[in-house]
C-alpha positions, -999 to 999 in steps of 0.1 A, spaced: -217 496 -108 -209 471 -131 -233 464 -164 -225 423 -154 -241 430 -115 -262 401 -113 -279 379 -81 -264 343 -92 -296 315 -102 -281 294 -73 -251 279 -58 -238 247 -81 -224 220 -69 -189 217 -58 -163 221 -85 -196 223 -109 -202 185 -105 -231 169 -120 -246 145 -99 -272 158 -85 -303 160 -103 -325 197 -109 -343 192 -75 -317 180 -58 -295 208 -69 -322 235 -59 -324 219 -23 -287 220 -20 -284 253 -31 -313 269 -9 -313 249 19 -273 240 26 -248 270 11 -278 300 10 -289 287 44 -259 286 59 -245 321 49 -279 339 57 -278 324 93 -239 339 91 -255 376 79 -284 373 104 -261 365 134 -286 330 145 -270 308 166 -244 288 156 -239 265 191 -253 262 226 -232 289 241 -230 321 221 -251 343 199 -232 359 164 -240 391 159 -253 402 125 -225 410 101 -229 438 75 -199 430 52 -203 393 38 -230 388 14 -257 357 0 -246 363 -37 -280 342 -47 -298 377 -30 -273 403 -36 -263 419 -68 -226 417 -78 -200 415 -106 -203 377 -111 -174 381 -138 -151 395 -118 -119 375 -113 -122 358 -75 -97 365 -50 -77 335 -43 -68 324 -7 -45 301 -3 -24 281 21 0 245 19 -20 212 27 5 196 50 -6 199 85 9 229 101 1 218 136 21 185 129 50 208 113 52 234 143 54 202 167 76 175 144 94 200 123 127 189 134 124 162 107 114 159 76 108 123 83 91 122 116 64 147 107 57 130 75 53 97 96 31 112 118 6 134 92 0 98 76 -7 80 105 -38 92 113 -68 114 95 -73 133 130 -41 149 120 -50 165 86 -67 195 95 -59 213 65 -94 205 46 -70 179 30 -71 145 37 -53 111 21 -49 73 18 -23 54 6 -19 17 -1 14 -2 0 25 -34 -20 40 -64 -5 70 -53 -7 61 -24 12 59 -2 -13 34 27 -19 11 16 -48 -16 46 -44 -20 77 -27 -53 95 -26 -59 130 -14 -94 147 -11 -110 182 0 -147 172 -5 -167 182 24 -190 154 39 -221 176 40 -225 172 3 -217 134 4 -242 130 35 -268 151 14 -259 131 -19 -260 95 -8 -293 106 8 -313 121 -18 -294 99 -48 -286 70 -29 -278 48 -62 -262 77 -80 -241 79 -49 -227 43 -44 -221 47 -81 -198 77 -78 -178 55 -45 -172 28 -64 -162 43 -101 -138 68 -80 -121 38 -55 -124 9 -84 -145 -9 -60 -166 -39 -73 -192 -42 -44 -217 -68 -43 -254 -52 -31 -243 -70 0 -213 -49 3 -228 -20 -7 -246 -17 26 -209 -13 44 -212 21 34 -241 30 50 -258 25 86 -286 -2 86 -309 -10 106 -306 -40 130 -342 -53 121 -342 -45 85 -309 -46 70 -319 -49 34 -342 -22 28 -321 3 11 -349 34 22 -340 27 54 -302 27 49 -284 62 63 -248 68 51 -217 66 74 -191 91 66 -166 68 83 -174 40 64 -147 9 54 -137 31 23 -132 63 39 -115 58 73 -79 55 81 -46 62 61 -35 31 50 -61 24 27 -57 37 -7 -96 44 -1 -111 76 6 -144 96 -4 -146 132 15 -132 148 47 -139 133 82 -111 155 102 -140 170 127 -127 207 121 -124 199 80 -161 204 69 -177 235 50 -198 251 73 -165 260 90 -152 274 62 -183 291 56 -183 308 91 -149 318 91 -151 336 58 -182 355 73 -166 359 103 -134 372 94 -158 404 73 -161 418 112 -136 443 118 -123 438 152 -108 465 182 -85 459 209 -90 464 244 -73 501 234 -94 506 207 -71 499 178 -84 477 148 -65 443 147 -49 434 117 -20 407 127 -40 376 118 -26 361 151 -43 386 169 -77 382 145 -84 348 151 -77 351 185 -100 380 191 -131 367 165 -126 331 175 -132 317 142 -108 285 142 -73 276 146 -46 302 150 -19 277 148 -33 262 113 -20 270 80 -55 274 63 -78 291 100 -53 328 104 -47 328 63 -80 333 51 -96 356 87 -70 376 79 -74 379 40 -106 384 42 -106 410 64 -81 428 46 -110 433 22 -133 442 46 -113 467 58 -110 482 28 -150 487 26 -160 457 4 -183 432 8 -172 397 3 -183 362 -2 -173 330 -13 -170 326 -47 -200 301 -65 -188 268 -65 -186 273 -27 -160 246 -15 -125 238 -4 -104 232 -36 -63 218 -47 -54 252 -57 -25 237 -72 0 206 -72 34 211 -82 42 174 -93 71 193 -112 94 188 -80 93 151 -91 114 129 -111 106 91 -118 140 68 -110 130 39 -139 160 21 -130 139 11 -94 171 11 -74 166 50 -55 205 54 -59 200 90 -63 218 87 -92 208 116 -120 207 96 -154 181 75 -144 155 99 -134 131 106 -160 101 129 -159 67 116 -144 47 103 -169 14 131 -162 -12 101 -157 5 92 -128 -7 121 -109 -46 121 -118 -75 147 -107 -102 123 -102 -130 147 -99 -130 184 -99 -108 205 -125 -74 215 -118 -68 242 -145 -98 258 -130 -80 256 -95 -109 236 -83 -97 204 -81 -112 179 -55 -98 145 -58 -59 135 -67 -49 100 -70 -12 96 -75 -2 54 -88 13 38 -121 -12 43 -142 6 31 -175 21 -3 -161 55 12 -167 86 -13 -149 121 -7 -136 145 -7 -171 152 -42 -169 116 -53 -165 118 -71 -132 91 -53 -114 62 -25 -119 72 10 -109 54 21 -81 47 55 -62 84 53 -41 103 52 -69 94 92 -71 122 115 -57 119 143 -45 143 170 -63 142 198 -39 148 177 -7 167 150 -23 144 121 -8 125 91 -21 87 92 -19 79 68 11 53 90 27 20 103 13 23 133 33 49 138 9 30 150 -19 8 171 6 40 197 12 32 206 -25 -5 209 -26 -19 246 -24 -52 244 -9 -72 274 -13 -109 293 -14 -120 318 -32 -133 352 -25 -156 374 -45 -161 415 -35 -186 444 -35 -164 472 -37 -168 510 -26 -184 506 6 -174 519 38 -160 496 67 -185 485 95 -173 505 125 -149 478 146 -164 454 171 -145 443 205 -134 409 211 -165 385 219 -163 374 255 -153 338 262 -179 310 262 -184 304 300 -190 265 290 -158 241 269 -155 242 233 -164 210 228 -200 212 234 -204 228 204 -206 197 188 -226 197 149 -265 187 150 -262 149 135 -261 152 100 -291 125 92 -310 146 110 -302 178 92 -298 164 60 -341 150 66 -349 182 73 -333 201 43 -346 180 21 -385 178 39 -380 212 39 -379 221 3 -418 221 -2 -424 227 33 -412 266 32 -379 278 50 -368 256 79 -365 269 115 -337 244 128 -297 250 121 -281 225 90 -253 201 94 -223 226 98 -197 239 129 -199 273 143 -162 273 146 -130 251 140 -126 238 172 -102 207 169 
């Protein structure tokens, strides 16, 4: 065993941001990310119409000893939508059309804005993997803190007034601010065609699912014949953990139990989130003559404020927040008009930028994994039977509900109702 086996102090925030105060941080630790993966280890129920069983390969790392220096396993897929690729992939421009026409669309725990000039030009594009657990949990407990962090990351300049468009209030009482519960789908973090956005609404894109499928995919699964399954088709399928037509669902179940099979013990790596592994903005060139000819010697390279991680830390492949816009007022070489975002070509497809879904072909989502080797694999499960009621009754307990009792919870002793989070990727 390693001489760096440790239990971690708790689960930070995502990418390490620090918003939250002490307190707050010890409540979202305990009673959100530990929470959820001990209900994952202990098998409690994650909907109305199944029991999980106990797993004996994924691991609280808060309560477990491991090598907390170890170098995480990255798990990675590509942003765009593989659902909309699969059906649209004839062309390039239809299934771009379509992935920015509507968030319901990006299921990839990657989600954008953009906004578009007058002349119909795209101005700004904004993509974001922040789960809205942690935004419904922050704007509760740091309500201030929280319209603060909206506004400094949109440049909004809300009056108090407008302030309260973010949040639900109450018919009889709309100024009291205590009484004022947030709205994930909110003015500034709904649609596409906003150049506004804040976390992830896609149903299926929140943490808890990622949470569950990375403790789901540890269970080492039979056939009907009795042979383990290892096509990650076949995986998801059988353990019913999300998606199998998604880039992000089949990639890490079937990554992750790889590992298991192997005999580790995994979890997710602390900060637990959904990150922007990487962006290749290297596939772009910047046409400063403005008139997307195509032609060679007026492309010049991007200037690297252009493409901006807003919050969360890139080199550390954790970044949460891209906003891509002329950020240095550059204009067209003979000064008749500001640059904007579609005069970007694409090099390897030999296109103009007139999509944000665009950029999302070069984004490399990913989570990371962290292992206990030398152990020996559980002994391998058969496939769950089906719910005998429709997915979509498993529907998540309302998050201003959860998100009360988390944080009454956290001098009240451990709580005995499930927290704001999917059993499963359903959508």
């Amino acid at each position: 065993m390693s001489a760096n086996t440790s239990t971690l102090p708790q689960f930070n925030s995502p990418a390490d941001l620090k918003e939250l105060n002490e307190s707050n941080q010890k409540i979202w630790s305990e009673k959100f990310i530990a929470q959820w993966m001990n209900d994952e280890i202990a098998g409690n129920v994650q909907g109305p119409y199944e029991k999980r069983d106990p797993l004996t390969q994924f691991f609280n790392g808060t309560l477990v000893p491991y090598d907390t220096t170890q170098q995480p396993a990255a798990i990675t897929w590509i942003g765009f939508p593989n659902l909309v690729a699969v059906k649209f992939g004839g062309s390039d421009d239809l299934r771009w059309k379509v992935a920015d026409s509507s968030r319901i669309f990006q299921d990839e725990y990657l989600e954008w804005s953009l906004s578009r000039d007058a002349n119909n030009n795209i101005a700004t594009v904004v993509f974001t993997c922040e789960a809205p657990e942690y935004w419904q949990f922050y704007s509760y407990v740091q309500q201030a803190d929280a319209i603060s962090s909206i506004k400094k990351m949109n440049d909004l300049d809300l009056s108090p007034t407008e302030e309260a468009d973010l949040f639900l209030t109450p018919f009889d009482d709309p100024t009291n601010r205590q009484k004022w519960l947030y709205n994930p789908t909110n003015p500034y973090n709904f649609g596409t065609n906003t150049g506004k956005i804040i976390h992830l609404i896609q149903p299926a894109n929140t943490l808890g699912a990622e949470i569950d499928i990375a403790a789901q995919a540890t269970v080492i699964r039979k056939d009907s014949k009795g042979q383990v399954v290892t096509n990650s088709d076949q995986l998801i399928k059988c353990s019913k953990y999300g998606n199998p037509n998604r880039n992000s669902d089949p990639t890490i179940g079937s990554q992750i139990n790889g590992l298991a099979r192997q005999g580790n013990s995994l979890s997710i790596s602390d900060p637990v989130a959904l990150y922007m592994h990487k962006f290749d903005s290297g596939k772009f060139r910047l046409d400063a003559s403005g008139n997307r000819d195509g032609d060679s010697d007026n492309m010049i390279p991007v200037p690297e404020s252009w493409f901006e991680f807003q919050r969360g830390d890139i080199k550390k492949s954790q970044g949460l927040r891209l906003r891509i816009q002329n950020n240095t007022g550059l204009k067209t070489n003979d000064g008749s008009r500001l640059l904007t975002v579609s005069d970007l070509f694409d090099k390897s497809k030999s296109v103009y930028v007139n999509y944000g879904a665009q950029f999302a072909d070069y984004i490399t989502m990913g989570v990371a994994g962290v292992v206990i080797p030398g152990g020996k694999p559980s002994e391998p499960m058969s496939c769950p039977a089906a719910p005998t009621s429709t997915a979509a009754g498993s529907e998540n307990k309302p998050a201003v509900d959860t998100v009360k009792t988390a944080v009454a919870s956290s001098s009240a002793g451990p709580r005995s109702t499930g927290l704001f989070r999917p059993g499963k990727r359903f959508l």
